[in-house]
SESE-230032 format. One record per residue (C-alpha): residue in three letters; x, z, y. Coordinates in steps of 0.25 Angstrom, whole numbers, padded with zeros to 4 digits, always signed. Example, Ala and Ser with C-alpha at 12.3 -4.5 7.8 and 13.67 -1.06 7.14 Angstrom:
% SESE-230032
ala+0049+0031-0018 ser+0055+0029-0004 
***
This chain:
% SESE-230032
unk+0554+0213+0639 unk+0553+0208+0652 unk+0565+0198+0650 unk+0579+0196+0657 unk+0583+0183+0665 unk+0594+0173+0659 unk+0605+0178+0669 unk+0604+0192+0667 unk+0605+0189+0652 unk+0620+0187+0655 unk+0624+0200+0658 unk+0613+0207+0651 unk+0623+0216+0642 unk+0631+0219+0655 unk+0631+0234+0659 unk+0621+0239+0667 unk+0614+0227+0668 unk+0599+0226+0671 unk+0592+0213+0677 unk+0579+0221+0681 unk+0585+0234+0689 unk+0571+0240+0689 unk+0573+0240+0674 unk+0583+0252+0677 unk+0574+0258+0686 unk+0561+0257+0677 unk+0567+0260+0664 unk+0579+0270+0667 unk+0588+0257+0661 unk+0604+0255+0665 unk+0606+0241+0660 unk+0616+0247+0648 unk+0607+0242+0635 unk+0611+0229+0633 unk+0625+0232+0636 unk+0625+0244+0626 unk+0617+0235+0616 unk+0628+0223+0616 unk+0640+0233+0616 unk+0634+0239+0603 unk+0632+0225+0598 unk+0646+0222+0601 unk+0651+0235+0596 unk+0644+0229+0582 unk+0648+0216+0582 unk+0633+0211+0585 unk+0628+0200+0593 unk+0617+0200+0605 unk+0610+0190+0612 unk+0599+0193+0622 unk+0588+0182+0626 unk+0579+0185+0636 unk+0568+0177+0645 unk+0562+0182+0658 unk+0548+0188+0657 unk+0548+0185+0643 unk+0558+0195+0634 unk+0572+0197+0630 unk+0576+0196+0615 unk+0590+0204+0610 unk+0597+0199+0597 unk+0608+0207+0590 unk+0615+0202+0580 unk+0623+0213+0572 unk+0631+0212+0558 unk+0629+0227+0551 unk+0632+0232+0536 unk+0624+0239+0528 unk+0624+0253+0525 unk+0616+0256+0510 unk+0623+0268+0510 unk+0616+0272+0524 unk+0602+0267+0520 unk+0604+0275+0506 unk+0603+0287+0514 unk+0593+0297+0515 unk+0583+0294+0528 unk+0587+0305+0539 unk+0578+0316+0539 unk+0571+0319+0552 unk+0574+0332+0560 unk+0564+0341+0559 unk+0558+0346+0573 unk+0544+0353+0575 unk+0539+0352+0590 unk+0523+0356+0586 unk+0520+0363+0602 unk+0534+0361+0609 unk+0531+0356+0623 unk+0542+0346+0628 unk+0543+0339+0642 unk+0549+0326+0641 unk+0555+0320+0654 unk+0556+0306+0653 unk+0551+0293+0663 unk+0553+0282+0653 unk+0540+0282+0646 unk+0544+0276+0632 unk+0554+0285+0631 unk+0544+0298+0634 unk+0535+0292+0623 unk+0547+0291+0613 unk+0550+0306+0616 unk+0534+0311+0614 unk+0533+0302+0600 unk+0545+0309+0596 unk+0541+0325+0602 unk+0527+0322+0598 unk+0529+0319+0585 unk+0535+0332+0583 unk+0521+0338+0589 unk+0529+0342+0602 unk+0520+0343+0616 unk+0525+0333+0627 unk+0525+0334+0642 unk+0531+0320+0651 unk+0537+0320+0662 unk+0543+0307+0669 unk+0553+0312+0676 unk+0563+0325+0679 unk+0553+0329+0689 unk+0539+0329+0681 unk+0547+0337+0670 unk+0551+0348+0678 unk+0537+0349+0686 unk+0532+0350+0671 unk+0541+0359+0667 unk+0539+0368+0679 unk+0525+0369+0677 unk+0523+0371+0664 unk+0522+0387+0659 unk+0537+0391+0654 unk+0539+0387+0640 unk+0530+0377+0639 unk+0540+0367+0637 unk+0550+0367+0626 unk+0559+0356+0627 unk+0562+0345+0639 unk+0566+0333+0637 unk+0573+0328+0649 unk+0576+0313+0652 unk+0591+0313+0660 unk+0586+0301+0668 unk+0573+0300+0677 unk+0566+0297+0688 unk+0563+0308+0700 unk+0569+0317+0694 unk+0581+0316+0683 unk+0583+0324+0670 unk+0594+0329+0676 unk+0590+0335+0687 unk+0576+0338+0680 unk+0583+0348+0669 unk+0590+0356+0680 unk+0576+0356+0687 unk+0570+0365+0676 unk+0581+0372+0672 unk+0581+0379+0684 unk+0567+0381+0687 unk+0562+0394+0687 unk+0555+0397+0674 unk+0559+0403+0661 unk+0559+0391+0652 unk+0568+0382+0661 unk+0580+0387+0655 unk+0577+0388+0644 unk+0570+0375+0640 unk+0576+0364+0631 unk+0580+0352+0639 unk+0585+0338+0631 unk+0591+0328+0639 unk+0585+0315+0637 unk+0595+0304+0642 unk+0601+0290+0637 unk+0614+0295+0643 unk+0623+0300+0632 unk+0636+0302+0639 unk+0641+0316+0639 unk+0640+0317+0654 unk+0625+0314+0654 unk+0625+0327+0642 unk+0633+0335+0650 unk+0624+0334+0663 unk+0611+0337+0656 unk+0618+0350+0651 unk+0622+0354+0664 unk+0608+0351+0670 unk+0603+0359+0659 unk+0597+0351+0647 unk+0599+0359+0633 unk+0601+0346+0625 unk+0603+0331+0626 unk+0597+0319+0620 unk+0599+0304+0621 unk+0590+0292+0621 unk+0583+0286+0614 unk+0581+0299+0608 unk+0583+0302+0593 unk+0570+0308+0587 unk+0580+0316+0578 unk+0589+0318+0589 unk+0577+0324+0598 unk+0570+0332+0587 unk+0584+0341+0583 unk+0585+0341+0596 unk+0571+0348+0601 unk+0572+0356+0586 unk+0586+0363+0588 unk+0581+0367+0603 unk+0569+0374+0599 
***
């Protein structure tokens, strides 16, 4: 990475917390990781230490005591969900890149056909101009720029066309609170998803909704 100074390391597990603010501009980030991250280490009687260099990187070490489980690994290796998307059309709206690209490996995989837009905005624009029906599932990122998910989900369902209410919409958010669940079922979304997003998870998901 691009490295932290030596004085921020000192409150680098404090809430909130982000040297670069652009960071949190860039890359949606609230300065919450590291804090989450050491909590959990806490919780599991770990140790963490962070070392880092301007310019040049940043290195994290955890240090965690954990039994073993035999009876676990003995177990039979989980079977994977079985979901056939050959054909389905699905607009994924979502500005960061990587996590669009984790999304189309994962959809196309499956042999589904996938449409980006970059914001709340672009997907309705797509959406509109696309013949009704042509889309069979959103997947619709809660927090972007222009135009949010939020908003962008009310924005179609409320268009004029045959297939804007009765589209699936999942909710794509790293917010798992119950208040977060609630709004996107008022504004209209038909399921709810949290990142990073379980390819299980996502397959049962898209497979029980068509």
């Amino acid at each position: 990475g691009i490295g932290m100074s030596q004085p921020f390391l000192k409150k680098i597990f404090l809430p909130f917390e982000q040297e670069d603010e652009t960071i949190r501009t860039n890359y949606k980030g609230t300065g919450l990781g590291m804090a989450i991250v050491k909590r959990m280490v806490d919780l599991l009687g770990g140790t963490i230490r962070v070392t880092s260099e301007k310019g040049e990187g940043t290195c994290v070490e955890i240090e965690l005591s954990l039994k073993t489980a035999p009876e676990y690994q003995s177990k039979k290796p989980k079977e994977s969900t079985v979901f056939y998307g050959t054909g389905l059309h699905i607009l994924v709206a979502e500005d960061h890149t990587l996590n669009f690209e984790v999304l189309k490996t994962l959809l196309e995989k499956k042999g589904c056909i996938i449409d980006w837009a970059q914001n709340g905005q672009e997907a309705c624009k797509l959406f509109l101009e696309s013949e009704p029906g042509y889309y069979d599932f959103i997947l619709m990122d809660g927090r972007m720029p222009v135009m949010d998910g939020l908003t962008a989900i009310r924005t179609i369902r409320s268009m004029d066309r045959k297939d804007a209410s009765s589209i699936t919409i999942i909710m794509l958010t790293a917010n798992a609170y119950e208040e977060d669940i609630e709004a996107g079922k008022k504004a209209g979304a038909d399921e709810y998803l949290t990142k990073p997003i379980d390819p299980e998870v996502l397959y049962r998901t898209l497979g029980q909704n068509m």
